[in-house]
C-alpha positions as CSV (number, residue, x, y, z in Angstrom):
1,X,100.9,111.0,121.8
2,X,103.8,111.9,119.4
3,X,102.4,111.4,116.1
4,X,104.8,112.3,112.8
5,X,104.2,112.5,109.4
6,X,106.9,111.4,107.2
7,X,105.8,113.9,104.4
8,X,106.0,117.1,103.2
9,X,102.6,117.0,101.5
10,X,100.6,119.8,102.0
11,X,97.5,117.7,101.2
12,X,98.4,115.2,103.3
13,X,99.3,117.6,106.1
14,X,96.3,119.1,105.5
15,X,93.4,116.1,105.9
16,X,95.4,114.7,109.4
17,X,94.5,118.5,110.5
18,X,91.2,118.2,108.7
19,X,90.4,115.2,111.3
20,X,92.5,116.5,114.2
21,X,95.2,114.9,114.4
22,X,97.7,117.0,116.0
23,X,101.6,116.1,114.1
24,X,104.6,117.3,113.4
25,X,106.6,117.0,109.9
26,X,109.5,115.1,109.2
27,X,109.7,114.1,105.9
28,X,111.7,110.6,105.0
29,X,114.5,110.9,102.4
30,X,114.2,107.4,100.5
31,X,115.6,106.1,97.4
32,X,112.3,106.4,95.3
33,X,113.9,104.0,92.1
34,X,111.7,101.4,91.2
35,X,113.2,97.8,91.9
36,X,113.4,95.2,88.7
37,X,109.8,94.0,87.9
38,X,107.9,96.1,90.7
39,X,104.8,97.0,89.7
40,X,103.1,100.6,90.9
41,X,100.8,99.2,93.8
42,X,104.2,96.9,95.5
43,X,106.0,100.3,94.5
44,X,104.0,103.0,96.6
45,X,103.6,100.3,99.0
46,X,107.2,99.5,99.6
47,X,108.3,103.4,99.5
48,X,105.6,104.0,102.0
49,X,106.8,100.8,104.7
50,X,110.5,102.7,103.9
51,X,109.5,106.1,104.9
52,X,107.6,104.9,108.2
53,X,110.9,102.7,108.8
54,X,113.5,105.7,108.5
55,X,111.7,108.4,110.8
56,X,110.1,105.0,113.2
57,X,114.0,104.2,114.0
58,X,114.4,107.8,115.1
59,X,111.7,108.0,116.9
60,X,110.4,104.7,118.3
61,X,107.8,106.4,121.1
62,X,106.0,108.0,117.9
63,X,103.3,106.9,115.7
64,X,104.6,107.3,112.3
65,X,102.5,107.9,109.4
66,X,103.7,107.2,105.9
67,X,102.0,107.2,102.4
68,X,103.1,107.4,98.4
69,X,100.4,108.2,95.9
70,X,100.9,106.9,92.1
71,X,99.2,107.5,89.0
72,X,99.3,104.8,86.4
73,X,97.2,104.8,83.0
74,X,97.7,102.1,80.3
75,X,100.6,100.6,82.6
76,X,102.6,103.7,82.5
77,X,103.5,105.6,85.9
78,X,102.7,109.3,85.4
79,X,104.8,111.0,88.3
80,X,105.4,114.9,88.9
81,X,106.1,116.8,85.9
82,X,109.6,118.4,85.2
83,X,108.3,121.2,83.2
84,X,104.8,122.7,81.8
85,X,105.4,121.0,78.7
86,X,105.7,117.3,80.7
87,X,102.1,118.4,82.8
88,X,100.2,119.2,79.7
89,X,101.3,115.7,78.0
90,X,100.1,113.6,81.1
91,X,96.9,115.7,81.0
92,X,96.1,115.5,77.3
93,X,96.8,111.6,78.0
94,X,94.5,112.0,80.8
95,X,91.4,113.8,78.8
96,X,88.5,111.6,78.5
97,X,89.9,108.5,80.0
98,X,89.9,106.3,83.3
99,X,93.0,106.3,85.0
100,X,94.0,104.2,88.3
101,X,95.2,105.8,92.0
102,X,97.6,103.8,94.0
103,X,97.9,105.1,97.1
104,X,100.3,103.5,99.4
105,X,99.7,104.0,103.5
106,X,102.1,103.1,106.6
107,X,101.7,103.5,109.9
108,X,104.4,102.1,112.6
109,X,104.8,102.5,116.5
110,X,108.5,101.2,117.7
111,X,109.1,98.0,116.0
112,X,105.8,97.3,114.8
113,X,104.5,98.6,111.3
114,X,101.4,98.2,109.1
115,X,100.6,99.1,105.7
116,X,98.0,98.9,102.4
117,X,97.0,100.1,99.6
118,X,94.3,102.0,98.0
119,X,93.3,101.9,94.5
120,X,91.1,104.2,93.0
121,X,89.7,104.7,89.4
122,X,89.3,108.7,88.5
123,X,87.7,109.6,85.2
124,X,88.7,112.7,83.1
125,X,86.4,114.8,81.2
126,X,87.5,115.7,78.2
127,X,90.3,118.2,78.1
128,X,90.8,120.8,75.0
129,X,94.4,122.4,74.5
130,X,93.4,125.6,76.0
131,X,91.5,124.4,78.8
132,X,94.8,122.3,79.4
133,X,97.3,125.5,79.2
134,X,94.9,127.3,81.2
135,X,95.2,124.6,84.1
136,X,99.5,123.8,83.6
137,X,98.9,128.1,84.3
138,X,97.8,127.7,87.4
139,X,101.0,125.7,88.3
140,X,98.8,124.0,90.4
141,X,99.9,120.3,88.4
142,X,103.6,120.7,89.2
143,X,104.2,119.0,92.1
144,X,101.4,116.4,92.1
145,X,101.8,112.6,90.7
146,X,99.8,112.8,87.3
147,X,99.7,116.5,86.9
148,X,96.7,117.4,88.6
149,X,95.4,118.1,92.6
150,X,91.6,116.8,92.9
151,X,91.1,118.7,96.0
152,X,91.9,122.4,94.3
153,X,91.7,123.3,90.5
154,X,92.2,120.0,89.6
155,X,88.4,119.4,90.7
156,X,87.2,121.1,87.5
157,X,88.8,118.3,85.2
158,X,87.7,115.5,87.2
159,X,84.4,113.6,86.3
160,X,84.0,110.5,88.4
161,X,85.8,108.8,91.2
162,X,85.3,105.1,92.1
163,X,86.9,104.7,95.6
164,X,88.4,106.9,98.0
165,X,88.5,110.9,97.1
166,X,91.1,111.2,99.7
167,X,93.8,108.4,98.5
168,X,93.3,110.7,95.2
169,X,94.5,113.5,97.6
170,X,97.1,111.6,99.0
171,X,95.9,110.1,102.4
172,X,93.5,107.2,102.5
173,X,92.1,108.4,105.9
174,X,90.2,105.0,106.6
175,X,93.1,102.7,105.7
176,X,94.9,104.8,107.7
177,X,92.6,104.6,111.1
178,X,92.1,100.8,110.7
179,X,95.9,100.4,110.4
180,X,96.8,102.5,113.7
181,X,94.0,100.0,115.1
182,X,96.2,97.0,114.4
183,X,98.9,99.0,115.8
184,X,96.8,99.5,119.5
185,X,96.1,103.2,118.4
186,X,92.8,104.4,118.5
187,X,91.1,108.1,116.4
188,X,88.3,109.7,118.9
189,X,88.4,112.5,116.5
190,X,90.5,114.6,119.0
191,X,93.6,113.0,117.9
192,X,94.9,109.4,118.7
193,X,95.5,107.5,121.3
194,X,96.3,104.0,123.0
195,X,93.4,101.7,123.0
């Protein structure tokens, strides 16, 4: 079974190999702009529908697998930095706090498509400004919504989780298996197949 992933995520690249889920990559060029009044979760989840749609109609004998991970704290969206000076902001706004994970997953076979969310609470320890310029260093935060990658440096910052470590990472691995199910796709952890 043709299975793509409409991402170039390494992370999420990473955990379908992690399960063995042989794919390919084709990453979906969508217009990311948030629509009037959309909040983060209908946000991720609509970017994530439109990325299964755009690579599904190019490839309707493929499973399609689409996700968008946000980080929101106090109501504001804290996406990839610009600059070192834009990462160490969002982490000193982290430090010591509880921030919230949206993390937006879509599968779709031909015409048919399913999706959900994930939302995940993740709890800084408390950051000092060196510890901070020590982590922007690693350049690790600069392509990663909220500044930081929990599954690499980032894991030394981290405190708690409440929900799923890998929506944090990108790729909420159960959402993702129960959607395929609704979808007549089955995991047997050799890859997928039709039920």
């Amino acid at each position: 079974m043709r299975v793509i992933l409409a991402s170039a995520s390494p992370r999420r690249r990473d955990l379908l190999t992690m399960i063995g889920v042989p794919h390919e990559v084709l990453p979906a060029d969508v217009d990311e702009t948030y629509l009037a009044g959309e909040d983060p979760r209908s946000h991720a989840e609509r970017l994530a529908r439109a990325k299964a749609a755009v690579l599904a109609a190019r490839a309707p004998e493929a499973v399609v697998i689409a996700a968008d991970t946000i980080v929101v704290i106090d109501g504001d969206v804290l996406g990839k930095p610009r600059d070192a000076d834009e990462a160490a902001r969002s982490l000193r706004r982290l430090s010591g706090r509880t921030h919230t994970v949206f993390t937006a997953v879509a599968v779709a076979r031909g015409a048919r498509m399913a999706s959900g969310v994930e939302e995940v609470r993740v709890t800084f320890r408390a950051l000092d400004d060196a510890t901070i310029a020590a982590y922007v260093a690693t350049r690790e935060p600069m392509d990663k919504a909220g500044a930081y990658g929990i599954q690499g440096y980032g894991a030394a910052i981290v405190e708690r989780i409440d929900g799923d470590y890998f929506a944090v990472m990108g790729l909420a691995i159960g959402r993702m298996l129960a959607l395929l199910r609704t979808l007549g796709v089955r995991y047997d952890f050799r890859g997928l197949e039709l039920a």
